[in-house]
C-alpha positions as CSV (number, residue, x, y, z in Angstrom):
1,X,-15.3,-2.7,31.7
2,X,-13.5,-0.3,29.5
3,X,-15.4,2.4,27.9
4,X,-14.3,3.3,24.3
5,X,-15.7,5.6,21.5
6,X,-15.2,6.1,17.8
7,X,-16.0,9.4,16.6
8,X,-17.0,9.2,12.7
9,X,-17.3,13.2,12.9
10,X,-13.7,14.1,13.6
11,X,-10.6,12.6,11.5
12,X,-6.9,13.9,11.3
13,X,-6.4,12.3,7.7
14,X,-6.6,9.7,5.2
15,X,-3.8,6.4,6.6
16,X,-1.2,6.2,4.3
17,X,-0.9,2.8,3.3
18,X,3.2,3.5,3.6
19,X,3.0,3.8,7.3
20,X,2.4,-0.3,6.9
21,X,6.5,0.1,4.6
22,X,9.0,-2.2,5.4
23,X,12.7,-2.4,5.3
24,X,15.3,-4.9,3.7
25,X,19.0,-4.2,4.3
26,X,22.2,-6.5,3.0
27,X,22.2,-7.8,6.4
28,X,22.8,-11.3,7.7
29,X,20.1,-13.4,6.2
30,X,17.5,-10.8,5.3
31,X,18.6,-10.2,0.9
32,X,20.0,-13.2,0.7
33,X,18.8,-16.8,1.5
34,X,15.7,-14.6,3.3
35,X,14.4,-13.1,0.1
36,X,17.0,-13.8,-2.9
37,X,18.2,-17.3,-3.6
38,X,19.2,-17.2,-6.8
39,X,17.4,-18.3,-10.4
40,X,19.4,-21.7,-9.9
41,X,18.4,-22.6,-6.3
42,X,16.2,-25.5,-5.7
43,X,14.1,-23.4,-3.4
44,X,10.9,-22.4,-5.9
45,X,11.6,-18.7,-6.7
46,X,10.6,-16.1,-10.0
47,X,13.9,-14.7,-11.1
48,X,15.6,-15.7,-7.8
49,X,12.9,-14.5,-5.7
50,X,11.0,-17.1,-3.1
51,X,7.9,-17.8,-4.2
52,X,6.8,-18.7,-0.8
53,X,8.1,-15.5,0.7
54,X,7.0,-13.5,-2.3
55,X,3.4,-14.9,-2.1
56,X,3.2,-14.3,2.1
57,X,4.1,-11.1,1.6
58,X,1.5,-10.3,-0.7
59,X,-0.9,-11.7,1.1
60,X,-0.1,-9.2,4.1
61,X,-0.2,-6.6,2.1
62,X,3.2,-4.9,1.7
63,X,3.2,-1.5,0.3
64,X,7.0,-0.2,-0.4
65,X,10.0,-1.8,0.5
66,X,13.4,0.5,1.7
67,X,16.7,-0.9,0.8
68,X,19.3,-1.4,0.4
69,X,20.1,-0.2,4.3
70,X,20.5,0.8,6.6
71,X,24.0,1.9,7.4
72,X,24.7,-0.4,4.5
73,X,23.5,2.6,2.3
74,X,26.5,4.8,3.1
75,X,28.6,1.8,1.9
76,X,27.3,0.8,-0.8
77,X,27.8,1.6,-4.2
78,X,25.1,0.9,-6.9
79,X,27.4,0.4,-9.8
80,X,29.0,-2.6,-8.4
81,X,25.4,-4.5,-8.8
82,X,24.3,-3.8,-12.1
83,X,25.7,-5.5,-15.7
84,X,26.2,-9.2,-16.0
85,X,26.5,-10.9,-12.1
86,X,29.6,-13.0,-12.9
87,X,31.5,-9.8,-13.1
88,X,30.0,-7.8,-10.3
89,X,32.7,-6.6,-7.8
90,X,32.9,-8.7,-4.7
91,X,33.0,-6.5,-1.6
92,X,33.4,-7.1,2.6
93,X,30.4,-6.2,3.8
94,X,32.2,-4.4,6.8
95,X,29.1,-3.2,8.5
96,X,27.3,-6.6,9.5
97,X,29.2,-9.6,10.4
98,X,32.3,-8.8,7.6
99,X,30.8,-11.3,5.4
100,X,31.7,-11.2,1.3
101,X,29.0,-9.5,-0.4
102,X,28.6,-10.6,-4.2
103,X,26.6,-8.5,-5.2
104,X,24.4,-10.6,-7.0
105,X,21.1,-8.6,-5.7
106,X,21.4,-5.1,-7.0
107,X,19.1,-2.2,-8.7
108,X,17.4,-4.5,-11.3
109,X,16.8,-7.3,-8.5
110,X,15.5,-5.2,-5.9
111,X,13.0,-3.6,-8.6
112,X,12.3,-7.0,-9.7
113,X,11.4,-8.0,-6.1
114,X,8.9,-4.6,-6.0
115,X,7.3,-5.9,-9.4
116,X,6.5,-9.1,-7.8
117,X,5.3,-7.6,-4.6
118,X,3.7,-5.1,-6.5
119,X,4.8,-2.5,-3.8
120,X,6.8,1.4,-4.0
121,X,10.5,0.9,-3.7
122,X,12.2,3.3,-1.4
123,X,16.2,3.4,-2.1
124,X,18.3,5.2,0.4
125,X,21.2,6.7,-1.3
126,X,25.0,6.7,-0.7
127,X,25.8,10.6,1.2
128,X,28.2,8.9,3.7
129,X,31.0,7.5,1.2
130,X,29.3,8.5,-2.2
131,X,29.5,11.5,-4.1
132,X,26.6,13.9,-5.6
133,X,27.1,12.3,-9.8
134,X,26.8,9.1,-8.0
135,X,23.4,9.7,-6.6
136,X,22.4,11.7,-9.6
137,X,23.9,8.8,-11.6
138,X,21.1,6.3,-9.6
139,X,18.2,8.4,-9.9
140,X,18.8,9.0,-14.0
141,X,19.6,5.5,-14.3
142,X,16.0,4.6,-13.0
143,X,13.9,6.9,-13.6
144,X,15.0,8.5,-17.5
145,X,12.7,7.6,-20.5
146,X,14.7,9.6,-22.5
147,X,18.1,9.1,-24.2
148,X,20.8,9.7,-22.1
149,X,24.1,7.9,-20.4
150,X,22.5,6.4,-17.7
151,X,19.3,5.4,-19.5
152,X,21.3,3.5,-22.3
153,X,23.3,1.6,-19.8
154,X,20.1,0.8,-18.0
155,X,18.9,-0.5,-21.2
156,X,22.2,-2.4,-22.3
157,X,21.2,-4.3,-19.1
158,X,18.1,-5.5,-20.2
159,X,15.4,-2.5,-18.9
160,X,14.3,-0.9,-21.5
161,X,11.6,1.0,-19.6
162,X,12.5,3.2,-16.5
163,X,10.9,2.1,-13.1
164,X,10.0,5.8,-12.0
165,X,11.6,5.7,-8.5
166,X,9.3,7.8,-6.3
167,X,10.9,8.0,-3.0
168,X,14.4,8.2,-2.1
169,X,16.4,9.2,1.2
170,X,19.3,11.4,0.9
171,X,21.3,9.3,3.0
172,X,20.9,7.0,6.0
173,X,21.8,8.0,10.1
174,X,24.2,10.9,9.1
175,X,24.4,11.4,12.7
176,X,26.3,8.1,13.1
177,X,27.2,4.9,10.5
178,X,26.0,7.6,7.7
179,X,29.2,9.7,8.4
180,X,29.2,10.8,12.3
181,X,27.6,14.3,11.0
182,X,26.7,17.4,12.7
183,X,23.2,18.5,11.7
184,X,24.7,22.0,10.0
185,X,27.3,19.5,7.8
186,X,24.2,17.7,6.9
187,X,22.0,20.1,6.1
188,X,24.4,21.6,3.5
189,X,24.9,18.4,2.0
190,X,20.9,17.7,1.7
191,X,20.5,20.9,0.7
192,X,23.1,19.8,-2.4
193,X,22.5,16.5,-3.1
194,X,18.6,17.5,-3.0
195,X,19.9,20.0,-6.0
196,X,20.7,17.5,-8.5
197,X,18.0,14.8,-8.2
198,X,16.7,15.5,-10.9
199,X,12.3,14.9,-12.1
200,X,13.1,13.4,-15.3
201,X,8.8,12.9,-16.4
202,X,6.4,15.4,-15.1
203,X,4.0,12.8,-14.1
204,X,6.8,10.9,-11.8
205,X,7.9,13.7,-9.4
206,X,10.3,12.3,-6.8
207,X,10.1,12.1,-3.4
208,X,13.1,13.3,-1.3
209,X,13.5,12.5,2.3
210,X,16.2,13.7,4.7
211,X,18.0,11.1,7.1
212,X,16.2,12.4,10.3
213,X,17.2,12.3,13.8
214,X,18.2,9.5,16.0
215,X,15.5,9.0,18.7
216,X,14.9,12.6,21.1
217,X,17.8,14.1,19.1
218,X,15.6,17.2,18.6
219,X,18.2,19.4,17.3
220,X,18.8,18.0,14.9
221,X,15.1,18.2,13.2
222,X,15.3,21.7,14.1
223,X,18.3,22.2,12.1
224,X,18.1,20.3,9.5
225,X,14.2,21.6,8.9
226,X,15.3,25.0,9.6
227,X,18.3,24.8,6.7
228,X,17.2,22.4,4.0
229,X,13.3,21.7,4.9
230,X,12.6,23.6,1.5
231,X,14.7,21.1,-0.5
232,X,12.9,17.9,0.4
233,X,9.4,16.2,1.2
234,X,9.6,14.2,4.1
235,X,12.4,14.1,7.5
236,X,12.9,10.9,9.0
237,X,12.9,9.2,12.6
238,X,14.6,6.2,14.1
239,X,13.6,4.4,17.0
240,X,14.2,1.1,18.2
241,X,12.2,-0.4,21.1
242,X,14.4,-2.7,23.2
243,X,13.2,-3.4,27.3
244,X,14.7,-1.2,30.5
245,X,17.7,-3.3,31.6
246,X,20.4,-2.6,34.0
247,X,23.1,-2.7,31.5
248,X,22.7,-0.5,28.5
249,X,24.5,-2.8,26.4
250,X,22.3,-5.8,27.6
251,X,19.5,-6.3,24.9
252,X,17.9,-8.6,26.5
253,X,16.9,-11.8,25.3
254,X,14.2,-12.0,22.3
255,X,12.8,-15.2,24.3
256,X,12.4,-16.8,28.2
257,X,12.8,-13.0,29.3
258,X,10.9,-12.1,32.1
259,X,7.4,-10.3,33.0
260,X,9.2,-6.9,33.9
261,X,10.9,-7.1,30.9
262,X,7.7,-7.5,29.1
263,X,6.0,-4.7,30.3
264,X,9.4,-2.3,30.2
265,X,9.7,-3.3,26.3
266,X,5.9,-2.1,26.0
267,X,6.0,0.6,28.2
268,X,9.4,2.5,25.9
269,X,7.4,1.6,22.7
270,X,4.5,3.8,24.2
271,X,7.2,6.5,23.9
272,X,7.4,6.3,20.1
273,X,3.9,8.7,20.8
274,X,5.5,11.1,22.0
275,X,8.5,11.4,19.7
276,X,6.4,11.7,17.0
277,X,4.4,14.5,18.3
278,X,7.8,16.4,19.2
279,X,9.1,16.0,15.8
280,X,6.3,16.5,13.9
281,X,5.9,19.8,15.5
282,X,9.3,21.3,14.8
283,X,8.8,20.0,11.6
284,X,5.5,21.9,10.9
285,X,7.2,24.8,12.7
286,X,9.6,25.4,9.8
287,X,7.8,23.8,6.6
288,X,6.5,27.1,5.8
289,X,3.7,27.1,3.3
290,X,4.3,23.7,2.1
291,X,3.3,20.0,3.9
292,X,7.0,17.9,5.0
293,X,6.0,14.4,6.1
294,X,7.6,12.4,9.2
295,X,8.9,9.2,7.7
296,X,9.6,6.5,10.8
297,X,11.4,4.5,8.9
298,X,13.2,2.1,10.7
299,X,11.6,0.9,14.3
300,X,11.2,-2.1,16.0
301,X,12.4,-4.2,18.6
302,X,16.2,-4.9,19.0
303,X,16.9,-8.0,21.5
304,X,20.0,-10.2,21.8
305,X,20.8,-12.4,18.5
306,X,20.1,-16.0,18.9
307,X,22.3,-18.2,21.0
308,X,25.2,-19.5,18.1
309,X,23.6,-17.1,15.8
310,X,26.7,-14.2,13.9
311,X,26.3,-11.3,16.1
312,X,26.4,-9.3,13.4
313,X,23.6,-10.7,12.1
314,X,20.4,-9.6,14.1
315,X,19.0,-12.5,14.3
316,X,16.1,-12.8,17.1
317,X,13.0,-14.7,17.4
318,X,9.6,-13.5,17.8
319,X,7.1,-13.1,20.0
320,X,3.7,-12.0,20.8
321,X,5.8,-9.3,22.8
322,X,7.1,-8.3,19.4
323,X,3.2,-8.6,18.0
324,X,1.8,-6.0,21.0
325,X,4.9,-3.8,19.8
326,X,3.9,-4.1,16.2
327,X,0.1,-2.9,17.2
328,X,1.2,-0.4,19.3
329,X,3.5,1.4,16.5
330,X,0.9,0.9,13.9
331,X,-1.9,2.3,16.3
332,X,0.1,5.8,16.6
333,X,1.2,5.7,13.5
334,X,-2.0,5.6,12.5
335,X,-3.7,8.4,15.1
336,X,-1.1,10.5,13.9
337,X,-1.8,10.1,10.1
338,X,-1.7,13.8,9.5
339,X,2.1,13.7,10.0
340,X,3.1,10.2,9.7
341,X,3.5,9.3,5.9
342,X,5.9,6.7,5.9
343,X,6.6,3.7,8.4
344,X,9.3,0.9,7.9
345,X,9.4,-1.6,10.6
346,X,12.8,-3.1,10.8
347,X,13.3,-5.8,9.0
348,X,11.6,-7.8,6.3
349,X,13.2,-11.1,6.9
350,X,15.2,-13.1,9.3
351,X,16.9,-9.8,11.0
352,X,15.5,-8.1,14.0
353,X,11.6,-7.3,14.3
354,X,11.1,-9.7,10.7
355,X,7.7,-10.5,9.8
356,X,8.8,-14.1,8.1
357,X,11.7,-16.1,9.3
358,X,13.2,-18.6,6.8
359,X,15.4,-22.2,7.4
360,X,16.9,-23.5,3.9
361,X,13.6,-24.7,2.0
362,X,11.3,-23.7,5.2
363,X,9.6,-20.4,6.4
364,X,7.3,-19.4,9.4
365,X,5.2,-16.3,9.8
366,X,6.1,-14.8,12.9
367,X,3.4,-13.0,15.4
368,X,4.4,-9.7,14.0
369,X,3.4,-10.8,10.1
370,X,0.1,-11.5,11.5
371,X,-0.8,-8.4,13.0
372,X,0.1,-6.4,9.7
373,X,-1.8,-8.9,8.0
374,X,-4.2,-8.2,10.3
375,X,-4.2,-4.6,10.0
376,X,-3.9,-3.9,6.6
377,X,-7.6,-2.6,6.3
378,X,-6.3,0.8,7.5
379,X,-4.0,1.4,4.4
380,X,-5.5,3.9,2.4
381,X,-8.4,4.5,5.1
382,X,-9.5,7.7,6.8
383,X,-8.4,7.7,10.5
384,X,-10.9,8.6,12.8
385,X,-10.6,9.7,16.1
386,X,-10.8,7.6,19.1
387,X,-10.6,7.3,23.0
388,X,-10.2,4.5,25.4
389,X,-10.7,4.8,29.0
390,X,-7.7,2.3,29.9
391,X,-6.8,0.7,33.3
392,X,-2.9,0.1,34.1
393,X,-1.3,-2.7,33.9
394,X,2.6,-4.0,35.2
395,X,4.1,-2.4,38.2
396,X,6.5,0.8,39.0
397,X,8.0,2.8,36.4
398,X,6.9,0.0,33.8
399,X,3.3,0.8,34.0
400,X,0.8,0.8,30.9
401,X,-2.4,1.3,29.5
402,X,-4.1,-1.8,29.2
403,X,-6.0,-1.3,26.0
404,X,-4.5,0.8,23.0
405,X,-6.3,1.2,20.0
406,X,-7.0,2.5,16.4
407,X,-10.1,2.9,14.6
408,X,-10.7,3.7,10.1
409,X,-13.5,3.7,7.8
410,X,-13.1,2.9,4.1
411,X,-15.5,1.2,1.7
412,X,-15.2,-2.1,3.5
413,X,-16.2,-0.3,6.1
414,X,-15.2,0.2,9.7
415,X,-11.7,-1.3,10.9
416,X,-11.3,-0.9,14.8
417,X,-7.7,-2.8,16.0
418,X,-7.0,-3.0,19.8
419,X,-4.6,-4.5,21.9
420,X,-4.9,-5.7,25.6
421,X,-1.2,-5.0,26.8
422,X,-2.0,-6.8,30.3
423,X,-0.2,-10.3,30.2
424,X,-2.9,-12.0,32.7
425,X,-6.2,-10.4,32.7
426,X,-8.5,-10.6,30.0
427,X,-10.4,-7.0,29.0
428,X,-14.3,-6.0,28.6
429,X,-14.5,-3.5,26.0
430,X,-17.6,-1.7,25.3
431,X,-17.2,0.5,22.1
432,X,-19.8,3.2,21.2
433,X,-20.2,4.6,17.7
434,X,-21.0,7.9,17.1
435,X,-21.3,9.7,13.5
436,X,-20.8,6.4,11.7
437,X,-24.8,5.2,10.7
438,X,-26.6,1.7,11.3
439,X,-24.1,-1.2,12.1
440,X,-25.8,-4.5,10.7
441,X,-22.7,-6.4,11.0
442,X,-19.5,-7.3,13.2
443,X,-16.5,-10.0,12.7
444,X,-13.9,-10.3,15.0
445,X,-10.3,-11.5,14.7
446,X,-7.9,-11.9,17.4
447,X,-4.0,-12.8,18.3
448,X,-2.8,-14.2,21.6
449,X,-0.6,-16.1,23.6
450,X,1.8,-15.7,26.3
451,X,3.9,-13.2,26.1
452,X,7.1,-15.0,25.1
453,X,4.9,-17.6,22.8
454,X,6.5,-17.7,19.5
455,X,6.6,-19.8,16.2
456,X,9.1,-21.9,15.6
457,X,10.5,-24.6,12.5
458,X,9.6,-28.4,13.0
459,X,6.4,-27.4,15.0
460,X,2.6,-27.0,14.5
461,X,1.9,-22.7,14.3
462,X,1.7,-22.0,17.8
463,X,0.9,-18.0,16.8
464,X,-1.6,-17.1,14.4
465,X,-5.3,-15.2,14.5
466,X,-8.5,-17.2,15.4
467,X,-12.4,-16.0,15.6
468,X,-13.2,-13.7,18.5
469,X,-16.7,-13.4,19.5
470,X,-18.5,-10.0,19.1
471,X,-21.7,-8.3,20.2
472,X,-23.5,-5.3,18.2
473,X,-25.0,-3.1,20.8
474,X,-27.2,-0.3,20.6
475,X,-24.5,2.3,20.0
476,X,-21.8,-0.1,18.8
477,X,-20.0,-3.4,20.0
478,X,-19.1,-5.5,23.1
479,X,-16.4,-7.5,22.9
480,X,-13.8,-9.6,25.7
481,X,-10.2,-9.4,24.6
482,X,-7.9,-12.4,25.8
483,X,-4.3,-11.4,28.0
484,X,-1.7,-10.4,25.9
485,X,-3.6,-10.3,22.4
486,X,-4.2,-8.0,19.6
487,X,-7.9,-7.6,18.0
488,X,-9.3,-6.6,14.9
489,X,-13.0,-5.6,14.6
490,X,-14.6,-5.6,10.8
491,X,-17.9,-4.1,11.0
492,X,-20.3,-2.9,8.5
C-alpha cells in the first residue's frame, strides 16, 4: 500500500488558474474547421465559432487561449486579418503544410472566440519578421480607449471598445523558427520591443513575456534574465514530451506503440520537474527585487501524424498515454505554483496533444480533455504540499514512480488528483490529512484504460471518467486506483 500525506500547514502558493492555458496556432485543422468554420457553415457556430466546441470547452474550464503560434507568430502579420474578410490578403502559410491561408480568422475573431470562452487571450507577437511599430501598432490597436490611429481603425471595424489585452509574448522560439537567434541578439531586441508596449489604462497593465528557452538550453534563461529580465514579467519554456526511440527523428507512433514506449514517453515527461526547477532558479537568481514568472507555454506530446494524414499537419490521436502525460504536467505545474504562472498545453484542437478532435459536423473529447476537465478544481486554489511514498514501475532506464500526485484546498474544498503510471497493477493508496480539520465527505472520479485506448468517430466513448469508490479513514482516505488511470478525490 502506498503511503501518502497532505500537509494543510505548508503551501508554496495560490494555482494559477493559467497553468490549465491552452494554445491554438494556424496550423493544420486546429483555427480552421477545428474551431472557426465560418458564419455561413452548416456546422452550428456564434459568429463562426462551433458551438459544440465552444460549449466543451467551457465546460472544461479554459482559462486563456495563446495564438496565433507558434512559429506561425514570427510570420504572421496582424494587419492582413483585420477590415472586411473579402479583402484580407491571402498568404502561403509556409510553416505547416504550405497551405493558403485566408485570413479569414484574425484579431477581432480570435477575441471573439475569448468572449465566448470567456477566457484571457495571450497573443504572441511578430519579432522574427516584424518590426517594433508593428507590435506597438497590435497592442494600441487592442488595448486604446482613447482617440488615436489605431483605436479609430479598430473602431471603423466594428469595436468600439478596446479588449484590454493582458498578456503578450515578445516573440515566439527566437532560438529557432522565431529567427535562429543568439540569446545576446534577443535580449536586445526584448529589451526594445518591451520599450514601446505601451499601458494605455492604468487599470489594464500588460503583461510581457520573453520567448524562453528551448528545453535544458540554460543559457539562454541566464542571458536573457541577466540582460532584459527588468523589461518583462514572465520568461518562457518549451518542452515536448515524445518516447526514447532509436532514431531521433522517429516520433513514434501516437497508437499500437509498445509497452516500452509507454513507459519511456512517461518517464521524459517526469523530466519536465526538473527543467522547471532549473529555470525557475536562474530566473529568481537575476529578477532582482521584483517576481518574473515561468510561463510553459507550449508542451505536450509530439508522436507521428496519422497514417494519410499532411505531415505538416500534426495530426495524432490520443490516448490514455497522452491523459497520464497531461496529469503528470499539470501535477508539477501545480507543486511548483510559486514559479509556474502560465501553462499552454499544445494544442487546442485537432493538432498534437488536442483536447477535442473534430470530423466535418462530428467531435470527440479525447482522454486528455477529460483530465483538465477533471482537474480544474485547482485553478485558482492554494497548493498544498504533498508526498507519496511510490514504488517503480517499467524496466531499465524507463523506470517510474508509480503514483504522482497533487493536492489544493479552495472553498469547495479539498481537490487531491493522482495518477497510477503502472500499466498492469492496480495501486492501494492510503492518504493521511494533516492541518486540514474534520473530513465528513469524499467523492471520487477516475480515468482508465489501456494505455493505447483512445476515442475515436463512429464509436461508443471508449475514454471518459466513471465513479471510483473511496473510504474516509481516521486521518484521511483509502482508495484503489485502476492500471493506467488518473484519479480525482473531492472531499469536504
Amino acid at each position: 500500500m502506498a503511503k501518502a500525506i497532505i500537509n494543510g500547514s505548508r503551501s508554496k502558493g495560490v494555482i494559477h488558474p493559467n497553468i490549465y492555458g491552452h494554445f491554438s496556432e494556424h496550423l493544420g485543422r486546429c483555427i480552421y474547421n477545428g474551431i472557426y468554420v465560418g458564419e455561413g457553415s452548416d456546422i452550428p457556430n456564434v459568429n463562426g465559432m462551433r458551438t459544440d466546441v465552444v460549449e466543451a470547452l467551457k465546460k472544461m474550464g479554459i482559462p486563456l487561449l495563446r495564438w496565433p503560434g507558434g512559429c506561425f507568430a514570427d510570420t504572421y502579420h496582424w494587419r492582413d486579418g483585420i477590415g472586411p474578410k473579402e479583402s484580407r490578403k491571402k498568404i502561403v502559410n509556409t510553416n505547416w503544410g504550405g497551405v493558403t491561408e485566408d485570413n479569414s480568422f484574425g484579431t477581432h475573431e480570435f477575441l471573439e472566440l475569448c468572449r465566448q470562452l470567456g477566457c484571457e487571450p495571450y497573443i504572441s507577437g511578430n519579432v522574427g519578421s516584424g518590426t517594433v511599430q508593428e507590435f506597438s501598432d497590435w497592442v494600441e490597436y487592442c488595448n486604446m480607449g482613447g482617440q488615436s490611429p489605431m483605436a479609430e481603425e479598430r473602431r471603423r471595424n466594428g469595436q468600439d471598445a478596446p479588449w484590454n489585452v493582458k498578456y503578450w509574448g515578445i516573440g515566439n522560439e527566437a532560438w529557432g523558427c522565431g529567427g535562429n537567434m543568439r540569446p545576446e541578439f534577443y535580449a536586445d531586441l526584448c529589451r526594445q520591443y518591451a520599450t514601446y508596449m505601451r499601458n494605455y489604462d492604468s487599470q489594464h497593465q500588460i503583461y510581457k513575456i520573453a520567448s524562453g528557452a528551448n528545453v535544458e538550453d540554460y543559457r539562454w534563461t541566464k542571458v536573457v534574465m541577466e540582460q532584459a529580465g527588468h523589461c518583462v514579467d514572465a520568461v518562457s519554456l518549451h518542452y515536448y514530451t515524445r518516447p526514447r526511440t532509436a532514431d531521433w527523428n522517429d516520433k513514434g507512433p501516437a497508437t499500437g506503440f509498445p509497452l516500452s514506449e509507454y513507459y519511456s514517453t512517461l518517464a521524459n515527461t517526469l523530466y519536465m520537474e526538473e527543467l522547471v526547477e532549473n529555470h525557475s532558479r536562474i530566473i529568481r537568481q537575476y529578477q532582482g527585487d521584483r517576481q518574473v514568472g515561468l510561463c510553459v507555454d507550449e508542451w505536450g506530446t509530439w508522436f507521428d501524424v496519422e497514417p494519410g494524414a499532411n505531415p505538416g499537419f500534426l495530426y495524432q490521436q490520443n490516448t490514455m498515454r497522452d491523459a497520464l502525460v497531461a496529469a503528470i504536467n499539470l501535477n508539477i505545474f501545480n507543486n511548483h505554483c510559486d514559479t509556474v504562472v502560465m501553462a499552454n498545453i499544445a494544442q487546442l484542437v485537432n493538432v498534437l496533444q488536442a483536447v477535442i478532435l473534430t470530423e466535418g459536423k462530428s467531435m470527440l473529447l479525447t482522454p486528455t480533455y477529460h483530465v483538465f476537465e477533471m482537474y480544474q478544481g485547482h485553478q485558482g486554489a492554494k497548493q498544498l504540499e504533498s508526498y507519496i511514498g511510490a514504488a517503480l514501475a517499467g524496466e531499465g532506464e524507463n523506470q517510474v514512480p508509480n503514483l504522482h500526485l497533487s493536492a489544493s484546498e479552495s472553498q469547495s474544498g479539498l481537490l487531491v488528483t493522482v495518477a497510477n503510471l503502472s500499466a498492469q497493477d492496480s495501486a492501494e493508496l492510503d492518504c493521511a490529512l494533516t492541518g486540514l480539520g474534520k473530513v465528513s465527505q469524499i467523492q471520487g472520479r477516475v480515468l482508465t484504460g489501456e494505455p493505447g485506448a483512445f476515442n475515436d468517430f463512429g464509436s461508443e466513448e471508449a475514454v471518459k471518467p466513471s465513479p471510483l469508490a473511496a473510504e474516509l479513514t481516521e486521518d484521511g482516505f483509502k482508495a484503489t486506483l485502476p492500471a493506467c488511470s488518473v484519479a480525482a478525490f473531492t472531499l469536504r
